[in-house]
N, C-alpha and C positions, 0 to 999 in steps of 0.2 A: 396043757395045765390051765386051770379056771384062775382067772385073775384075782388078784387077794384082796380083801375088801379093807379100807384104813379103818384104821381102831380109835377110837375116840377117846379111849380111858376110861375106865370107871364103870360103875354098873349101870344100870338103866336110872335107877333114882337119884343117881347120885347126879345123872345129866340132866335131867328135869328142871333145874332149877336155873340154869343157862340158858339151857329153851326159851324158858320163859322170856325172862329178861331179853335175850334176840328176836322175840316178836314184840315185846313191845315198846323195841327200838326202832324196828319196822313201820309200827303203825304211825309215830312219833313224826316221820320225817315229811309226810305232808305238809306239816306244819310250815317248815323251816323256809323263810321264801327264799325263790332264786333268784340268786346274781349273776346269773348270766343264762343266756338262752341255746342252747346245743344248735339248734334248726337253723337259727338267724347270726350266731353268736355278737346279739347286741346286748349291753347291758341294762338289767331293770334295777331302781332302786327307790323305795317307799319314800314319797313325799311326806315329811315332817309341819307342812304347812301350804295350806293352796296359795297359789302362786297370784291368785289375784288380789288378794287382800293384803302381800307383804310386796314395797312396803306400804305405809296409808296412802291411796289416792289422791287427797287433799293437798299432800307434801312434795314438793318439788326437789328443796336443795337442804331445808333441813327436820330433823329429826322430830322438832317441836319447836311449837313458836307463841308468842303472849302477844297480844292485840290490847288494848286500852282504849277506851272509847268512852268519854271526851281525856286526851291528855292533856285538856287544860281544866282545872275544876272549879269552882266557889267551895269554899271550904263548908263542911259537912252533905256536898251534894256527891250519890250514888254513883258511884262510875265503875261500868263493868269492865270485867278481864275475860278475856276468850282466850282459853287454851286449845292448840290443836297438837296432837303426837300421832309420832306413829305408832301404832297398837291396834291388836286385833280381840283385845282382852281387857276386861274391867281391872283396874291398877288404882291406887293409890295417891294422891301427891299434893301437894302445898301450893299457898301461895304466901313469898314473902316480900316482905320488904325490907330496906337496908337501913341502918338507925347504931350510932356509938359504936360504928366501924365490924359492926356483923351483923349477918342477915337470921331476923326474926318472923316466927311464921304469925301471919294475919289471918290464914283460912284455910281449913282442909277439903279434900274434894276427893273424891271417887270419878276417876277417868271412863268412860262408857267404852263399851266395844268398837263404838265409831268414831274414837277419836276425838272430836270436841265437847269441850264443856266448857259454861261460863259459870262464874262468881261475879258477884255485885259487892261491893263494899263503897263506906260513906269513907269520903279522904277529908281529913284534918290538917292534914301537913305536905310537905312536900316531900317524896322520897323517891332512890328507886326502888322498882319490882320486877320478880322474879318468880316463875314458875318453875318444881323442882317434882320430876316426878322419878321415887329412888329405885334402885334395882328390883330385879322380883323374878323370883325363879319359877317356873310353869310347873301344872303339874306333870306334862311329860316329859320334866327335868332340863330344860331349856332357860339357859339366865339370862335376863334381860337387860342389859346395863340400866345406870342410871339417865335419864334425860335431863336439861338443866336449859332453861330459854334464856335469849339474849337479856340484858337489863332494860327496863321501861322507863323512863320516868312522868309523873305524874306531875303538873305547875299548878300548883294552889294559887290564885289571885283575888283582890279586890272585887266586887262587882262593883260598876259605873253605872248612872242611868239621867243621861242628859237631858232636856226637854225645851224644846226649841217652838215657839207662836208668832204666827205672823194675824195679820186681820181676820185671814180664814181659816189657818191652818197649825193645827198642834201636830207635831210628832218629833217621839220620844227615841234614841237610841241606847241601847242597853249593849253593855259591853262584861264579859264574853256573851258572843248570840247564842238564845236557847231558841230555837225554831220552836213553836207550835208553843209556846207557853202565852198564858194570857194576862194583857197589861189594859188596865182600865182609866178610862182618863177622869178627873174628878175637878169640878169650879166651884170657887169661890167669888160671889157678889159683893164688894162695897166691903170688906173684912170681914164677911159671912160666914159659915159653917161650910167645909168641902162637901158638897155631895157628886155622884157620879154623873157623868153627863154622855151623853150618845152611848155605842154601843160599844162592847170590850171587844177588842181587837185580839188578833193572833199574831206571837211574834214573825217575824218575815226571818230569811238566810240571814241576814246581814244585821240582825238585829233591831231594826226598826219596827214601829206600827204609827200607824198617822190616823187624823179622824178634822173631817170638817165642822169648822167651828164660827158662831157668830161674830162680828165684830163689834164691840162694846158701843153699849147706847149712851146717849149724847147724857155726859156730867156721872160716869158710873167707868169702875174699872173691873175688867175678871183679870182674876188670878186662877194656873191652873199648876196640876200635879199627877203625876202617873205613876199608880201601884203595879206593879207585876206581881203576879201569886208566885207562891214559892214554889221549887223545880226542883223534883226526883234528890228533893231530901235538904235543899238548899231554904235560903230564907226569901222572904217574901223583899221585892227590892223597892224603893222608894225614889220618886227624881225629885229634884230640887223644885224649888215653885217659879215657876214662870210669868210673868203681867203681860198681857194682849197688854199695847198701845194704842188710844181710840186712833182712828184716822186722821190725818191731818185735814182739813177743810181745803176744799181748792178754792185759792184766792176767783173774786168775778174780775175780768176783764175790763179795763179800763174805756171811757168811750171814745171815740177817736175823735181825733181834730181836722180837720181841712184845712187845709192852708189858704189865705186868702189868696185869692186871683190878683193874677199881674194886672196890670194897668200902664197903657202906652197912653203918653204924653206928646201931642204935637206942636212941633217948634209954633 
């Protein structure tokens, strides 16, 4: 007896429409990746982000971090912030500062794909600061907490600018040191008008600049003073005025005496 063939149900049209659909569930499954491998049976599964860039290079131990350069200022002089994050992504974020017991933002910023970006701002005051960069979700849906750097602070001080002359030599100490700013030294003749004298120095580390100078001519006094030009947004600084003292004359030498010669006496 010939084997009986299953029955599907239905007429020929009426299954057509299931066909379908079962082919093109078929074609569909390409698609689908696999998780796991028959042949090897090791697992594969799609990398959400390359593995070299998370997390930033730069970053060691944390997530983001605020640098301040100079943390000591003169009031209205430029002093930058370096932010570094981890981030593989242009982001958003702030920089604030702390003021009547909450923090106020000073500056907004656009974080780059690599990670650091600086701000420059003039400081007025003292405070501290803070970089705040907030959550942000990707667009292949991935959240990003918010980042928040340790507190900075910033010392506003006085600038100083000493000036010290000897017979030969002027130089000026300027307190905080701005390397590479230029301080000009200027004399004054007999109560005469300052004009500038020898050539404008460059500040040193330490804040000094020196310059060789004459020693005052006989019955004339100089007075002298040294300008600094003003420094990445600061004011231009001024030293006190200084008097060269002429030389003291060295006394001449007295002439010598001899003593008279003995004289033996015989009984």
């Amino acid at each position: 007896m010939a084997a009986r063939r299953p029955s599907w149900g239905g007429t020929r049209a009426q299954r057509l429409p299931a066909l379908a659909l079962l082919a093109m569930l078929c074609a569909l499954l390409p698609l689908v990746p696999a998780v796991s491998s028959v042949a090897t049976g090791a697992t594969q599964v799609a990398p959400t982000r390359p593995a070299a860039t998370w997390p930033h290079p730069l970053l060691k131990t944390a997530e983001a971090t605020l640098t301040v350069t100079p943390s000591t200022a003169i009031e209205g002089e430029r002093v930058r912030f370096t932010v570094q994050a981890a981030t593989t992504f242009r982001r958003p974020g702030r920089i604030e500062y702390r003021a009547g017991g909450s923090w106020r933002t000073a500056r907004n910023f656009t974080m780059p794909p690599s990670g650091t970006t600086r701000v420059v701002l003039a400081i007025e005051a003292r405070h501290a600061w803070r970089a705040v960069l907030p959550a942000r979700t990707t667009r292949d849906g991935h959240r990003h907490p918010a980042l928040v750097t340790a507190r900075r602070s910033v010392v506003v001080v006085a600038p100083t600018s000493v000036l010290t002359v000897s017979a030969t030599l002027a130089e000026v100490r300027n307190t905080p040191a701005r390397p590479g700013r230029t301080a000009t030294l200027h004399r004054s003749v007999d109560d005469g008008p300052f004009v500038p004298w020898g050539t404008p120095r460059s500040e040193e580390d330490d804040g000094t600049a020196s310059w060789p100078i004459e020693p005052p001519a006989d019955g004339h006094t100089y007075r002298y003073r040294v300008i600094s030009d003003a420094y990445h947004g600061a004011p231009a600084l001024e030293s006190e005025v200084a008097v060269a003292v002429p030389p003291t004359p060295t006394a001449s030498a007295s002439p010598s005496v001899s003593a008279s010669p003995s004289v033996s006496v015989s009984p």
